[in-house]
C-alpha positions in Angstrom: 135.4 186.1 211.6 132.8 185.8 214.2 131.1 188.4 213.6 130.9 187.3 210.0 129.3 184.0 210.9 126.7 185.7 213.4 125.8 187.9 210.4 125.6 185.5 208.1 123.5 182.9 210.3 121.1 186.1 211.0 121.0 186.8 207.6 120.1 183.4 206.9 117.5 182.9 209.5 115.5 186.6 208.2 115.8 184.9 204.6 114.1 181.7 206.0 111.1 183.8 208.0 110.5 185.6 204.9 110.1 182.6 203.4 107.5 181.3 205.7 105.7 184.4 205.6 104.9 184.0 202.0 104.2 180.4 202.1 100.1 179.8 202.4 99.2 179.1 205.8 97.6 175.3 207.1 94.1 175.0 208.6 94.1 175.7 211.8 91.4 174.5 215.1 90.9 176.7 217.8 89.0 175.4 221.0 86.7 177.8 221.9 85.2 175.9 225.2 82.6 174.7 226.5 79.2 175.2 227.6 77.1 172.9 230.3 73.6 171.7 228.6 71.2 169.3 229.7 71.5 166.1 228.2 75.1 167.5 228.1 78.3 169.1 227.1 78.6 171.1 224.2 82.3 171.8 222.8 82.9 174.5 220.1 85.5 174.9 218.1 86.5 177.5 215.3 88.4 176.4 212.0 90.4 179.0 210.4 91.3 177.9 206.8 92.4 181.4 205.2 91.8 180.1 201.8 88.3 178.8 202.7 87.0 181.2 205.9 86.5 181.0 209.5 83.5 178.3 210.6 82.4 177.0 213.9 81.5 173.5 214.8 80.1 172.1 218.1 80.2 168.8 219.2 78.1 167.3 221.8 79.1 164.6 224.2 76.2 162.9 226.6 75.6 163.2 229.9 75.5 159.2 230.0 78.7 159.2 228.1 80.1 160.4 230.9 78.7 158.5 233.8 78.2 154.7 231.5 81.4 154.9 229.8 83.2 156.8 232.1 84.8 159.1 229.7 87.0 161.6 231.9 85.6 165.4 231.6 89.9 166.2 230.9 89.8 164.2 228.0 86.3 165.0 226.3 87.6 168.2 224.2 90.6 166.5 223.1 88.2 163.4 221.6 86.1 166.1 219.8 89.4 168.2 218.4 90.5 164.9 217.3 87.2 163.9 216.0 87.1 166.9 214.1 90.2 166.9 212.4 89.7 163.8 211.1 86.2 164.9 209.9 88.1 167.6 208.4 90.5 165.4 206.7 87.8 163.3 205.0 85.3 166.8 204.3 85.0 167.3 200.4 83.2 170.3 198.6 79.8 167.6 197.8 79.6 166.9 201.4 80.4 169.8 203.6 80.7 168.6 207.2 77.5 169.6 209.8 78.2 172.4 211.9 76.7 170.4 214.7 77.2 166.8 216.0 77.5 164.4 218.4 79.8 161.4 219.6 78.9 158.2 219.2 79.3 155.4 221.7 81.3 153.6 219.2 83.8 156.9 218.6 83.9 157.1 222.5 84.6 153.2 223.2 87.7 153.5 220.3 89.1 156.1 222.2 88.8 154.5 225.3 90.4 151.4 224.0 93.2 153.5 222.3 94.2 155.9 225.6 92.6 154.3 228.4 93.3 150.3 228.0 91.7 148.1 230.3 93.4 146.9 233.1 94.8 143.2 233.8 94.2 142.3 237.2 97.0 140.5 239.3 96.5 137.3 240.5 
Protein backbone atom coordinates (compact mmCIF):
# COMPACT_ATOMS: atom_id res chain seq x y z
CA UNK A 1 0.00 0.00 0.00
CA UNK A 2 2.92 2.11 0.37
CA UNK A 3 4.56 1.40 -2.31
CA UNK A 4 1.40 2.20 -4.28
CA UNK A 5 1.16 5.71 -2.85
CA UNK A 6 5.05 6.43 -3.55
CA UNK A 7 4.26 5.37 -7.10
CA UNK A 8 1.44 7.12 -7.51
CA UNK A 9 2.74 10.48 -5.95
CA UNK A 10 5.89 9.91 -8.50
CA UNK A 11 3.72 9.39 -11.13
CA UNK A 12 2.00 12.44 -10.32
CA UNK A 13 4.85 14.63 -9.80
CA UNK A 14 6.55 13.31 -13.71
CA UNK A 15 2.91 14.19 -15.03
CA UNK A 16 3.10 17.72 -13.43
CA UNK A 17 6.94 18.39 -14.88
CA UNK A 18 5.79 17.41 -18.16
CA UNK A 19 3.35 19.76 -17.81
CA UNK A 20 5.60 22.63 -17.11
CA UNK A 21 7.90 21.70 -19.78
CA UNK A 22 5.28 22.29 -22.39
CA UNK A 23 4.04 25.40 -20.88
CA UNK A 24 5.71 28.75 -22.73
CA UNK A 25 8.38 29.95 -20.56
CA UNK A 26 8.26 33.86 -18.71
CA UNK A 27 10.79 36.65 -19.51
CA UNK A 28 13.56 36.24 -17.85
CA UNK A 29 16.70 39.11 -16.59
CA UNK A 30 19.98 38.02 -16.20
CA UNK A 31 22.59 40.45 -14.54
CA UNK A 32 25.47 40.33 -16.42
CA UNK A 33 27.69 42.91 -14.17
CA UNK A 34 29.25 45.65 -14.16
CA UNK A 35 31.91 47.69 -15.63
CA UNK A 36 33.71 50.95 -13.86
CA UNK A 37 33.39 54.14 -16.29
CA UNK A 38 34.21 57.62 -15.71
CA UNK A 39 31.36 59.59 -14.99
CA UNK A 40 30.33 56.07 -13.67
CA UNK A 41 28.91 52.62 -13.34
CA UNK A 42 27.53 50.89 -16.07
CA UNK A 43 25.21 47.77 -15.22
CA UNK A 44 24.22 45.29 -18.10
CA UNK A 45 21.69 43.08 -18.08
CA UNK A 46 20.37 40.40 -20.72
CA UNK A 47 16.54 39.73 -21.27
CA UNK A 48 15.76 36.43 -22.48
CA UNK A 49 12.07 36.39 -23.81
CA UNK A 50 11.99 33.06 -25.98
CA UNK A 51 9.12 34.32 -27.88
CA UNK A 52 10.70 37.67 -28.61
CA UNK A 53 14.93 37.01 -28.46
CA UNK A 54 17.72 37.62 -26.27
CA UNK A 55 18.55 41.72 -25.91
CA UNK A 56 20.94 43.59 -23.62
CA UNK A 57 20.35 46.75 -21.86
CA UNK A 58 22.78 48.91 -19.75
CA UNK A 59 22.01 51.22 -17.31
CA UNK A 60 24.11 53.83 -16.00
CA UNK A 61 24.25 55.16 -12.49
CA UNK A 62 26.57 58.51 -11.69
CA UNK A 63 29.41 58.88 -10.00
CA UNK A 64 27.62 61.81 -8.02
CA UNK A 65 24.72 59.50 -7.42
CA UNK A 66 26.84 57.74 -5.42
CA UNK A 67 28.75 60.23 -3.29
CA UNK A 68 25.40 63.26 -3.23
CA UNK A 69 22.80 60.81 -2.58
CA UNK A 70 24.58 58.22 -1.07
CA UNK A 71 23.22 55.34 -2.89
CA UNK A 72 25.13 52.21 -1.48
CA UNK A 73 27.36 50.41 -4.43
CA UNK A 74 25.27 46.78 -2.89
CA UNK A 75 22.17 48.19 -3.83
CA UNK A 76 22.88 49.95 -7.29
CA UNK A 77 22.22 46.72 -9.55
CA UNK A 78 19.22 45.78 -7.75
CA UNK A 79 17.62 49.54 -8.49
CA UNK A 80 18.54 49.09 -12.18
CA UNK A 81 17.00 45.24 -12.33
CA UNK A 82 14.09 46.74 -10.74
CA UNK A 83 14.09 49.69 -12.93
CA UNK A 84 14.17 47.51 -15.81
CA UNK A 85 11.50 45.27 -15.18
CA UNK A 86 9.21 47.77 -14.69
CA UNK A 87 10.37 49.34 -18.02
CA UNK A 88 9.78 46.07 -19.33
CA UNK A 89 6.35 45.92 -17.95
CA UNK A 90 5.25 49.18 -19.45
CA UNK A 91 7.51 48.44 -23.17
CA UNK A 92 4.90 48.05 -26.15
CA UNK A 93 5.79 47.10 -29.79
CA UNK A 94 5.36 51.40 -30.86
CA UNK A 95 7.87 52.23 -28.28
CA UNK A 96 10.60 49.70 -27.84
CA UNK A 97 12.56 50.50 -24.75
CA UNK A 98 16.46 52.06 -25.32
CA UNK A 99 19.10 49.72 -24.96
CA UNK A 100 20.93 52.30 -23.01
CA UNK A 101 19.90 54.59 -20.06
CA UNK A 102 20.50 56.21 -17.09
CA UNK A 103 18.93 56.83 -13.45
CA UNK A 104 17.48 59.73 -12.63
CA UNK A 105 17.87 61.50 -9.35
CA UNK A 106 14.20 61.27 -8.92
CA UNK A 107 14.24 57.21 -9.57
CA UNK A 108 17.22 57.14 -7.17
CA UNK A 109 15.56 59.50 -4.26
CA UNK A 110 12.14 57.00 -4.59
CA UNK A 111 14.19 54.18 -3.82
CA UNK A 112 15.93 55.67 -1.18
CA UNK A 113 12.68 56.73 0.45
CA UNK A 114 11.18 53.16 -0.19
CA UNK A 115 14.39 50.89 1.29
CA UNK A 116 16.45 53.28 3.03
CA UNK A 117 13.87 55.65 5.23
CA UNK A 118 15.33 58.49 6.96
CA UNK A 119 16.13 58.20 10.36
CA UNK A 120 14.26 59.90 13.48
CA UNK A 121 16.67 61.21 15.80
CA UNK A 122 16.14 60.59 19.60
CA UNK A 123 15.72 63.30 21.83
Amino acid sequence: MLRARVRNALSDAGRSHASRERQPTQTQIQYLGFRLKTNGRDYTYRVINPKDGDREFTLTISNRAFSEHHVPYQDAAGICYQKLQKALGLETPAEPLPSRSALSDQELDEYLEQHRPARRRAY
